[in-house]
LOGU-247138 format. One record per residue: x, y, z of N, C-alpha, C, O in turn; residue number from 1. Coordinates in steps of 0.1 Angstrom, whole numbers. Layout:
X, Y, Z, X, Y, Z, X, Y, Z, X, Y, Z, NUM .
...
END
This chain:
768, 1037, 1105, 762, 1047, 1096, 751, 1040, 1088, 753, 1032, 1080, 1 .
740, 1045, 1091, 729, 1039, 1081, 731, 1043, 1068, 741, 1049, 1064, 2 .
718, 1041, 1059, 723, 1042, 1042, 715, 1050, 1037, 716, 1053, 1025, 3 .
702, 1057, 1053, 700, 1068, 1044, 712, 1082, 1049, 710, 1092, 1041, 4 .
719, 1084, 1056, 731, 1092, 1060, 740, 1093, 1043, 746, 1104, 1039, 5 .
741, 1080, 1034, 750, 1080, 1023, 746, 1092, 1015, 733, 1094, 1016, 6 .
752, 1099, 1009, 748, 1108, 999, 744, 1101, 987, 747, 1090, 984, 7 .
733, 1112, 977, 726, 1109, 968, 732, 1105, 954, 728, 1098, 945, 8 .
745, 1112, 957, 754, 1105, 941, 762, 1094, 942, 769, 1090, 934, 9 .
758, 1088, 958, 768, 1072, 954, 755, 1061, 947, 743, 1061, 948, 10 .
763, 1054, 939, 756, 1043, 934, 753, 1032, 941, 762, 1024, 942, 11 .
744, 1031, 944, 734, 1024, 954, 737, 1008, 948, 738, 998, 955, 12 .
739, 1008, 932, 740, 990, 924, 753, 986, 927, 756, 975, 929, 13 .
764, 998, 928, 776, 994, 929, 784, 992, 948, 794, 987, 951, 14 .
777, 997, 953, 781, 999, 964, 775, 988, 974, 764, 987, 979, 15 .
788, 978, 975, 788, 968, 986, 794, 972, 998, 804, 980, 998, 16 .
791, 966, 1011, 796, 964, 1021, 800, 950, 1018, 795, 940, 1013, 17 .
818, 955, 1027, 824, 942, 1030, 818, 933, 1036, 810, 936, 1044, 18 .
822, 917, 1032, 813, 909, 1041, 823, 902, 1045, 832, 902, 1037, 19 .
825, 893, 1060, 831, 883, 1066, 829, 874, 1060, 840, 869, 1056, 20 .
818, 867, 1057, 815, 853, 1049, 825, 853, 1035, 831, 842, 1032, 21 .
827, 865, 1028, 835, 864, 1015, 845, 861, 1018, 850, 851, 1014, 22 .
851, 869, 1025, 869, 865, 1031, 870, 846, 1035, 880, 841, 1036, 23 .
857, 839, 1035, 862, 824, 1034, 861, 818, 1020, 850, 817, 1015, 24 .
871, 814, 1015, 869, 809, 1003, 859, 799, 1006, 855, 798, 1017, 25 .
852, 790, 996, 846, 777, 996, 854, 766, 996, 852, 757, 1004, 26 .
863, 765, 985, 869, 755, 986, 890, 762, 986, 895, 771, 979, 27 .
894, 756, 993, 910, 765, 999, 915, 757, 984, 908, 747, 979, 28 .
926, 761, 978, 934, 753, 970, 942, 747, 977, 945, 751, 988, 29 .
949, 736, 970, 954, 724, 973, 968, 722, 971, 976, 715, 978, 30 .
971, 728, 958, 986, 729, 949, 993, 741, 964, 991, 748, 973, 31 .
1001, 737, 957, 1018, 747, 966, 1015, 758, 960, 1011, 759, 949, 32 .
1018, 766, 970, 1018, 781, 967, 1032, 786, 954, 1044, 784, 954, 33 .
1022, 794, 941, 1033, 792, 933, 1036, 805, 930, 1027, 812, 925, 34 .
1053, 813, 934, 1058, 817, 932, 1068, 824, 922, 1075, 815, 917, 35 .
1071, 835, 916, 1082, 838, 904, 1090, 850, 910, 1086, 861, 914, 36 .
1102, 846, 908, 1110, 851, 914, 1120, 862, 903, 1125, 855, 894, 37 .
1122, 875, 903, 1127, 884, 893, 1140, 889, 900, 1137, 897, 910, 38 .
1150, 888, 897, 1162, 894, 900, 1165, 906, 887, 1159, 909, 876, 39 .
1179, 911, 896, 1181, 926, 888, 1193, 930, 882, 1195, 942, 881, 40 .
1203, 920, 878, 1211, 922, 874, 1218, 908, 867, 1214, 897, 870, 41 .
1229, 911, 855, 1231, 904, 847, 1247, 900, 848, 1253, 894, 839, 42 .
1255, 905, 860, 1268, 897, 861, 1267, 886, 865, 1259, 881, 872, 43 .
1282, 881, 857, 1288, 863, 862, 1283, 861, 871, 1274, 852, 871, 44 .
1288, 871, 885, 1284, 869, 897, 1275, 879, 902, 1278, 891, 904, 45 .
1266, 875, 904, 1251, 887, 906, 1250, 883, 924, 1249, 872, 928, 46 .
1250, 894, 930, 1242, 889, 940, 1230, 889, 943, 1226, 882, 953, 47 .
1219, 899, 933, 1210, 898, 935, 1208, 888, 931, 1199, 883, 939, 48 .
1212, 877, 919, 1206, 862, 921, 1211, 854, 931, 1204, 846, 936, 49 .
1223, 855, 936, 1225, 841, 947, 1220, 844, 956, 1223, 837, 966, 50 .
1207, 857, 957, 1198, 864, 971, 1188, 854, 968, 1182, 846, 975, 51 .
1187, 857, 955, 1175, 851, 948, 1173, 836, 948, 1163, 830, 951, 52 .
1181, 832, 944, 1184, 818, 943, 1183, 810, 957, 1177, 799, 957, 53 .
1190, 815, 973, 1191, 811, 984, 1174, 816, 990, 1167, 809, 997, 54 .
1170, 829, 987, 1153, 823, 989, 1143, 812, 985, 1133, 807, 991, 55 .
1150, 811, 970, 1140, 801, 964, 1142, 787, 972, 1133, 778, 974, 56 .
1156, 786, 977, 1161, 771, 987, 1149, 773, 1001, 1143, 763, 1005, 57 .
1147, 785, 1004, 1141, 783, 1012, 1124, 784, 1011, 1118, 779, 1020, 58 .
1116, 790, 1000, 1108, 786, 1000, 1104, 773, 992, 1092, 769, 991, 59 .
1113, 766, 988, 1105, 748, 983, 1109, 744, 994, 1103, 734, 997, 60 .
1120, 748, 1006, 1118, 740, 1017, 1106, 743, 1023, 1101, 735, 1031, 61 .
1099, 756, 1022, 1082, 754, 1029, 1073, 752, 1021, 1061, 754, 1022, 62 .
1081, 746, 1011, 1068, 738, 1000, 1062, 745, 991, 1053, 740, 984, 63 .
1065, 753, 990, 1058, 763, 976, 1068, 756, 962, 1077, 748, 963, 64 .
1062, 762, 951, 1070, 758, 939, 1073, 775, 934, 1068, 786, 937, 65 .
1086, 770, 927, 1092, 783, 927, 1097, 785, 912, 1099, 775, 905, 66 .
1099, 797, 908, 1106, 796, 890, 1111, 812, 891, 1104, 822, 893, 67 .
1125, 810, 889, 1129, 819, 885, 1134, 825, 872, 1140, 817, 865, 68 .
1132, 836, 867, 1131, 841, 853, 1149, 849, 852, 1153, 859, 857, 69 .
1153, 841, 844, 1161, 852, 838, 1163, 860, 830, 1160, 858, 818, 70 .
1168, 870, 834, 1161, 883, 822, 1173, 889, 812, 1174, 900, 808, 71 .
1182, 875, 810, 1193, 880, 804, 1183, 881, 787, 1171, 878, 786, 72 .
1191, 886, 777, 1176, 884, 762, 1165, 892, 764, 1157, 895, 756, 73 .
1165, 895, 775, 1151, 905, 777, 1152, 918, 767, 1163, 924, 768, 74 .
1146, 923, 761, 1150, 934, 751, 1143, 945, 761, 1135, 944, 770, 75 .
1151, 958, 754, 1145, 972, 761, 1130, 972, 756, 1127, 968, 744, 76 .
1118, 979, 768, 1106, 982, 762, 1105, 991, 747, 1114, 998, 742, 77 .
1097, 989, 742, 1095, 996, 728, 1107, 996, 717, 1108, 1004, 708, 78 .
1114, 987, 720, 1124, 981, 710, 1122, 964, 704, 1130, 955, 699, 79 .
1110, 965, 706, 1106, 943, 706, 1093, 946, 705, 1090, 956, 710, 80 .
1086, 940, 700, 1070, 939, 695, 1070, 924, 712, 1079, 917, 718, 81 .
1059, 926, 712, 1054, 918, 727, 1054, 904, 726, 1055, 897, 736, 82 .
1054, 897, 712, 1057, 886, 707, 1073, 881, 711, 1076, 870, 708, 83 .
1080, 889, 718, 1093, 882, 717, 1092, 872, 726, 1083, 873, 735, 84 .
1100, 861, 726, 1103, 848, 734, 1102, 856, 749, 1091, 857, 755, 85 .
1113, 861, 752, 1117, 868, 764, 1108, 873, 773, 1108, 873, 785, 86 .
1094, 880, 760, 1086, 886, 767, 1077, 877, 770, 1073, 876, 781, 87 .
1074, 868, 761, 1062, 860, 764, 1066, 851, 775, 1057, 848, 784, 88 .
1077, 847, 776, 1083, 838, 789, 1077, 844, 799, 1069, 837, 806, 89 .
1080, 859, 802, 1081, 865, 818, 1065, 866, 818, 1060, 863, 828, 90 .
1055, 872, 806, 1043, 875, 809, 1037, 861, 814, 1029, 862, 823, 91 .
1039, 847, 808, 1033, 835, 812, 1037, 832, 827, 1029, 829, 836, 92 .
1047, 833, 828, 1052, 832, 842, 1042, 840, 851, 1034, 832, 856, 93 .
1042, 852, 854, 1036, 863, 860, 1017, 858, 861, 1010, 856, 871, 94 .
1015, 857, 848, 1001, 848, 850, 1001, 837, 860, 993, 837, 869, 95 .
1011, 827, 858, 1011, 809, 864, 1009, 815, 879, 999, 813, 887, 96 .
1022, 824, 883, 1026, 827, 895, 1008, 835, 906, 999, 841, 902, 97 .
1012, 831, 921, 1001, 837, 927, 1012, 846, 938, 1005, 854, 944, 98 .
1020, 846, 941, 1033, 857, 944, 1045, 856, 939, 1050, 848, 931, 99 .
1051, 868, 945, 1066, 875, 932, 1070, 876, 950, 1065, 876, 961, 100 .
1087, 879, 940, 1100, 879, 948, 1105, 890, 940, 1105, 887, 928, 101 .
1110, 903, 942, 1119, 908, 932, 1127, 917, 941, 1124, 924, 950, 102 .
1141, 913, 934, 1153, 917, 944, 1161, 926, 933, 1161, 924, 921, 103 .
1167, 934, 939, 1176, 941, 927, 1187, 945, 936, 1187, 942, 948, 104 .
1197, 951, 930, 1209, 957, 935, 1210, 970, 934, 1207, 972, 922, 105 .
1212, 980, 938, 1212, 993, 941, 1224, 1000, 937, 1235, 1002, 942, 106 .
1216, 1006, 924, 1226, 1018, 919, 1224, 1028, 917, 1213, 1027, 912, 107 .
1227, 1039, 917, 1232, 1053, 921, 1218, 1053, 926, 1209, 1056, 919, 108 .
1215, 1050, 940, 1203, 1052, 943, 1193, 1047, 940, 1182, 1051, 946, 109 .
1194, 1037, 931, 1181, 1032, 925, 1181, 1016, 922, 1190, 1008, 924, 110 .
1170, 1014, 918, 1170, 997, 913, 1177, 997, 899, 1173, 1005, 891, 111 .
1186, 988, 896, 1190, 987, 883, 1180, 988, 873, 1168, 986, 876, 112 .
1183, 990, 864, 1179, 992, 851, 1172, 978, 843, 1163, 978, 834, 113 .
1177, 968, 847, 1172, 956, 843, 1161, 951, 851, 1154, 943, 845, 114 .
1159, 955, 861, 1147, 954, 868, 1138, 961, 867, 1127, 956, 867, 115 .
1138, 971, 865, 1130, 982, 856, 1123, 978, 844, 1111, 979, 841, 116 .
1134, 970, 837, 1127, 965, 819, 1120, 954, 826, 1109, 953, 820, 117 .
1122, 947, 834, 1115, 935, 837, 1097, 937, 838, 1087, 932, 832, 118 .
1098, 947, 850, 1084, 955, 854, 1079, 962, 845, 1067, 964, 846, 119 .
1087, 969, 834, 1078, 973, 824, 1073, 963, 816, 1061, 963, 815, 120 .
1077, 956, 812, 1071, 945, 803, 1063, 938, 812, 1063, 927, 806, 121 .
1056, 937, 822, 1050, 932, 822, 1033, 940, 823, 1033, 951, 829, 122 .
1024, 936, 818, 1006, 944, 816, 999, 949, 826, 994, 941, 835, 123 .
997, 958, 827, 984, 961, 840, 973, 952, 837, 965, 948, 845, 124 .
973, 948, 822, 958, 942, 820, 962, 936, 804, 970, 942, 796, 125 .
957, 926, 801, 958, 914, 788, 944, 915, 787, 939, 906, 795, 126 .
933, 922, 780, 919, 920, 779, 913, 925, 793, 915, 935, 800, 127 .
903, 913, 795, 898, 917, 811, 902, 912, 819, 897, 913, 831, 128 .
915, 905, 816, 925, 904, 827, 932, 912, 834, 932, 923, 829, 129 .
940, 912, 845, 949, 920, 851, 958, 911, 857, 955, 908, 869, 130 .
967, 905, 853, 977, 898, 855, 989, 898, 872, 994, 888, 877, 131 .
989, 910, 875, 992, 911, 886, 985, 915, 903, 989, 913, 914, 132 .
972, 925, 896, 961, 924, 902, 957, 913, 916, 952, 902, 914, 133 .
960, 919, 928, 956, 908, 941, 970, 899, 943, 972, 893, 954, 134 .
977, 900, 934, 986, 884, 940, 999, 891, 950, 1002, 903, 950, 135 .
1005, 882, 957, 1015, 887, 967, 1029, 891, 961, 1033, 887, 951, 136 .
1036, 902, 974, 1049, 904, 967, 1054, 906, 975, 1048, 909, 985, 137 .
1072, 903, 976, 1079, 905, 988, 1092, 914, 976, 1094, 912, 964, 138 .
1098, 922, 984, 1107, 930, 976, 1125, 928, 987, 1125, 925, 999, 139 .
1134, 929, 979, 1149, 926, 983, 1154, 938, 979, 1148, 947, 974, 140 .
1170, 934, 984, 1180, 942, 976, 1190, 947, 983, 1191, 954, 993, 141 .
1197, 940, 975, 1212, 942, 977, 1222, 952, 978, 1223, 959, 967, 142 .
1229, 955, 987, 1238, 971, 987, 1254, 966, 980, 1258, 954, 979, 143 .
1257, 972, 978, 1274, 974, 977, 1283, 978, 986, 1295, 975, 986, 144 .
1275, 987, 994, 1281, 995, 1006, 1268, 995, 1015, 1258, 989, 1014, 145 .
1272, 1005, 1026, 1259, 1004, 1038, 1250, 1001, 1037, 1248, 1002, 1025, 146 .
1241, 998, 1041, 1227, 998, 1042, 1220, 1004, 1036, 1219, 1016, 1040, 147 .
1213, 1003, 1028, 1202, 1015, 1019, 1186, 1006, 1018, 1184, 994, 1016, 148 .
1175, 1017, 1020, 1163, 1014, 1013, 1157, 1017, 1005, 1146, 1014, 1003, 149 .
1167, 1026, 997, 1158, 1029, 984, 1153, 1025, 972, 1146, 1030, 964, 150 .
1159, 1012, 974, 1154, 1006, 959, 1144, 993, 965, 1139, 986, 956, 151 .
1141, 989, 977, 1129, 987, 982, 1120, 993, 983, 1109, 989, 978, 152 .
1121, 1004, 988, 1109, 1019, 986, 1104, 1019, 972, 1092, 1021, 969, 153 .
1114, 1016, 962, 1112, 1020, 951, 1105, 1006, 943, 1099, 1008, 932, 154 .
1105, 995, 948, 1100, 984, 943, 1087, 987, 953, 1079, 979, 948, 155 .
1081, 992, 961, 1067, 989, 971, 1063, 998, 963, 1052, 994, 960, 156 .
1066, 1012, 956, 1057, 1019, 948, 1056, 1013, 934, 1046, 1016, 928, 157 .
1063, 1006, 929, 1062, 996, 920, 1053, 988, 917, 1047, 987, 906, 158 .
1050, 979, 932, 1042, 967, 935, 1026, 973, 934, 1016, 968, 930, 159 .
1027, 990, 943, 1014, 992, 943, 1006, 998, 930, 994, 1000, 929, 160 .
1016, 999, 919, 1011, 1008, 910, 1004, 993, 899, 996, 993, 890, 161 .
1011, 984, 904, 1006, 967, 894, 998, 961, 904, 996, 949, 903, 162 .
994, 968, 914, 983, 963, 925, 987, 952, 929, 979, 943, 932, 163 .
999, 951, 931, 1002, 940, 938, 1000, 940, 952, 999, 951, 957, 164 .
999, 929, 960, 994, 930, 975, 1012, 927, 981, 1017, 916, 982, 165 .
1020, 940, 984, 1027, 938, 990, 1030, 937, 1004, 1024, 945, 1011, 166 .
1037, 930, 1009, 1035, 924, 1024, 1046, 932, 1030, 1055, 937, 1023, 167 .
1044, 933, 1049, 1051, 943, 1053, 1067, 939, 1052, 1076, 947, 1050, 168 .
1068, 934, 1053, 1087, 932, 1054, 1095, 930, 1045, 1091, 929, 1034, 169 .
1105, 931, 1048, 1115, 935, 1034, 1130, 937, 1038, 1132, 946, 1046, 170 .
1141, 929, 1031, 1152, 929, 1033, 1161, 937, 1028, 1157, 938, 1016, 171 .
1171, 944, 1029, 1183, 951, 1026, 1193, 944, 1027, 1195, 942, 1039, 172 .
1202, 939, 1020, 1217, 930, 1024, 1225, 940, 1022, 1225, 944, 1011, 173 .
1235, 947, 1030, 1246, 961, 1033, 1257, 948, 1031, 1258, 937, 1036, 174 .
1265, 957, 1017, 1280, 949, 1017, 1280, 932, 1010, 1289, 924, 1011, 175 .
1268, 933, 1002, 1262, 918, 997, 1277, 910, 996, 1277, 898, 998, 176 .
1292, 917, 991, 1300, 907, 984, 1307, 900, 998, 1315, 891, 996, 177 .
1304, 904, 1015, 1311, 898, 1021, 1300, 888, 1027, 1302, 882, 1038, 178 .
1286, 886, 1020, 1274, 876, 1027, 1274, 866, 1020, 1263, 863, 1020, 179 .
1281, 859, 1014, 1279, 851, 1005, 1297, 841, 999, 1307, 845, 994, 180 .
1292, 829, 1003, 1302, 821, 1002, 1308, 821, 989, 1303, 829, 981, 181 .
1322, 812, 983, 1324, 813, 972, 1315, 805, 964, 1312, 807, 952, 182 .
1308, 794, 970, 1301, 785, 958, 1287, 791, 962, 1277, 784, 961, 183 .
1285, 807, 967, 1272, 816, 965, 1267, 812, 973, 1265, 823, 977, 184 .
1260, 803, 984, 1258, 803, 993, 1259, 816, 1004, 1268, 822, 1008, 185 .
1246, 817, 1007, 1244, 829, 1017, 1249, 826, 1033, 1242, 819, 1041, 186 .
1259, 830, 1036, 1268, 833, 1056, 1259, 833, 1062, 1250, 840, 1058, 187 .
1257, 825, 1073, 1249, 827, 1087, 1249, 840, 1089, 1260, 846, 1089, 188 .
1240, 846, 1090, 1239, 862, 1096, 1228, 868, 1101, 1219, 860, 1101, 189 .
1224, 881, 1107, 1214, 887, 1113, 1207, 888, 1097, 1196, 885, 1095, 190 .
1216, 893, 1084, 1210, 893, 1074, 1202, 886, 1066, 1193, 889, 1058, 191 .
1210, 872, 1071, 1202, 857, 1065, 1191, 852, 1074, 1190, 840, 1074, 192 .
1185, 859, 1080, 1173, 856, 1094, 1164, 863, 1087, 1152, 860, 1085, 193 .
1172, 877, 1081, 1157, 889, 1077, 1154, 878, 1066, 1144, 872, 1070, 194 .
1158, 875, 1058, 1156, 865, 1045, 1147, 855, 1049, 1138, 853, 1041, 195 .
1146, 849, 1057, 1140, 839, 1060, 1129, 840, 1063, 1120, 833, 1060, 196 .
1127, 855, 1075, 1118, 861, 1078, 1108, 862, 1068, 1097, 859, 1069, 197 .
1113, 867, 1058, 1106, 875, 1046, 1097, 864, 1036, 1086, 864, 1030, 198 .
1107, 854, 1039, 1103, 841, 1029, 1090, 835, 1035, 1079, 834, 1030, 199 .
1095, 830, 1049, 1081, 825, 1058, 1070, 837, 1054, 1061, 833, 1048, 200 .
1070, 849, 1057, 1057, 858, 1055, 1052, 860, 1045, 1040, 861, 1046, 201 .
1057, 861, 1030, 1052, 860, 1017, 1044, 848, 1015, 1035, 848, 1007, 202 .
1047, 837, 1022, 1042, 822, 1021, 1029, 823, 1030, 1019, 817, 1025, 203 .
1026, 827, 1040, 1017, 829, 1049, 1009, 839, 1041, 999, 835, 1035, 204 .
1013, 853, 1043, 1006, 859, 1030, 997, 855, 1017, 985, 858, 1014, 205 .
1005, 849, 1010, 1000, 837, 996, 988, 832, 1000, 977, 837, 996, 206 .
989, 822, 1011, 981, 811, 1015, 965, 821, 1020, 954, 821, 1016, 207 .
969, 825, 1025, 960, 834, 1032, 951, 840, 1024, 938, 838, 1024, 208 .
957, 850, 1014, 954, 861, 999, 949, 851, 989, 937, 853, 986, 209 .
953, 842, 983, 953, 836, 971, 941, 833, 968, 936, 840, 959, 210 .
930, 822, 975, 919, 823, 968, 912, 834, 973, 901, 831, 969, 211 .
912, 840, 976, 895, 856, 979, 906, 865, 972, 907, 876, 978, 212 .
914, 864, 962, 923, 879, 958, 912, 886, 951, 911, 898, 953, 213 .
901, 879, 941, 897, 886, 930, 887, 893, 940, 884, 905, 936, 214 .
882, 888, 954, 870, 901, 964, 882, 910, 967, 881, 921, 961, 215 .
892, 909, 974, 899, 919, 977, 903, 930, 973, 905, 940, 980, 216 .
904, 928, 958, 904, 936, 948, 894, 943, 940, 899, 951, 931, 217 .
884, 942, 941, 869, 944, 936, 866, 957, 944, 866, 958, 956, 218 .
865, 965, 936, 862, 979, 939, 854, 990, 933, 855, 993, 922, 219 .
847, 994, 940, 836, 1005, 937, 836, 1011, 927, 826, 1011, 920, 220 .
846, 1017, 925, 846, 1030, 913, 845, 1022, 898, 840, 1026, 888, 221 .
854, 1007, 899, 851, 1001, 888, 839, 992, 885, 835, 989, 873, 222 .
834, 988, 895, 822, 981, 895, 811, 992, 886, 805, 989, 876, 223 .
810, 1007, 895, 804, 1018, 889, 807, 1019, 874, 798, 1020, 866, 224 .
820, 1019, 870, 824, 1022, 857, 819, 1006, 845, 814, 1008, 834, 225 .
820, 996, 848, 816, 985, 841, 801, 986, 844, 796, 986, 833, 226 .
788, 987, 855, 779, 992, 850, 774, 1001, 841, 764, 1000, 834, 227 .
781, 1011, 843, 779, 1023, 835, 778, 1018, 816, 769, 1020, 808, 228 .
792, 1011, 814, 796, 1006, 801, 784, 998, 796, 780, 999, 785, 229 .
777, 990, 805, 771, 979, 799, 755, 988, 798, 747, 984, 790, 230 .
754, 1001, 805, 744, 1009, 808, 742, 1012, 790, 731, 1011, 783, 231 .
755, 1015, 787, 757, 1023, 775, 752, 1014, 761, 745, 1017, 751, 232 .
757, 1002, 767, 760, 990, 755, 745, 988, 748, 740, 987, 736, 233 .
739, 987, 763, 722, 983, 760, 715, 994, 753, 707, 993, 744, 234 .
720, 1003, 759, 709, 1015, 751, 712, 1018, 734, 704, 1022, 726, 235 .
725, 1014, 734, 733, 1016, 717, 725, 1002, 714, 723, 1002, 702, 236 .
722, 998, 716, 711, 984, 707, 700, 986, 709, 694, 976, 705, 237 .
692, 995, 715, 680, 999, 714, 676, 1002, 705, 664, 1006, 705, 238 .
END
């Protein structure tokens, strides 16, 4: 399509064509791919952490660095000014991190409630920042009973609403309390392959995403809207 075919109300300053050359970074980073991993529940015995915990084994075995957040102390949103410890912990994290892990357990249908407060607390945006904006996500979760995907479904509309770049695959563990040894260790299974699966792809993903996240994310309507602002700024000092 040529560009006189475009119509007269797109913004000609704001409107780029993708380019091939951008998708190569200049210089690749060097450091291990760094990860933060959010689980969804607060029992003794959680399975969504020893899901959590047995991914993290396997991604520092492919070399990434990994930190998982516990969200026991986490206070309900709008009950805590943003200064609390808890909070400031998970928002630093979330910054450090260039992909998330978040696994929950599935109740009446849904992701727990602690995983919920987790993802609320954290910012679409801190200034002109956007803290989760471009970086990778792989989503889990654990059943009690059969097989369910709802609270993965429910974490991929999650990921897309914090612009997270979530990647296609994604685990369900049906019956979590008979996958898992007594000292928490995850059973050889078809289910502990999907896990691995998931692990290797988020890492590939990362590597891949991480430096060109900020082109990938760079989009028209806001490029338009930040000219516009600065349109405004100049003329108010005229």
């Amino acid at each position: 399509m040529s560009s006189e075919s475009l119509p007269s109300h797109l913004d000609a300053s704001s409107f780029h064509a993708p380019a091939q050359q951008a998708l190569r970074p200049a210089q690749a980073s060097r450091h291990a791919p760094r990860i933060l991993m959010l689980y969804g529940s607060l029992r003794e015995r959680s399975y969504s952490k020893l899901l959590t915990q047995e991914s993290a084994r396997l991604l520092e075995g492919m070399g990434a660095e990994v930190r998982i957040y516990d969200p026991a102390g986490l206070p309900q949103p709008d009950t805590a000014p943003a200064e609390h410890p808890k909070v400031q912990e998970l928002r630093a994290l979330v910054r450090w991190c260039e992909g998330m892990v978040w696994t929950s357990p599935e109740r009446h249908g849904a992701m727990s409630g602690i995983m919920k407060t987790q993802v609320d607390w954290i910012p679409l945006s801190e200034g002109a920042l956007r803290p989760t904006q471009g970086k990778t996500l792989a989503v889990m979760q654990v059943c009690g009973g059969s097989q369910s995907f709802n609270t993965v479904n429910q974490l991929r509309i999650l990921g897309r609403w914090m612009r997270l770049l979530t990647i296609p695959n994604q685990s369900a563990v049906a019956k979590a309390y008979q996958e898992f040894e007594e000292d928490g260790r995850m059973k050889p299974s078809a289910f502990y392959d999907r896990v691995v699966d998931v692990m290797e792809e988020l890492l590939k993903f990362t590597l891949l995403t991480r430096d060109i996240a900020p082109y990938l994310v760079d989009r028209y309507s806001e490029r338009k809207e930040e000219r516009a602002k600065m349109h405004a700024q100049t003329l108010a000092k005229m």
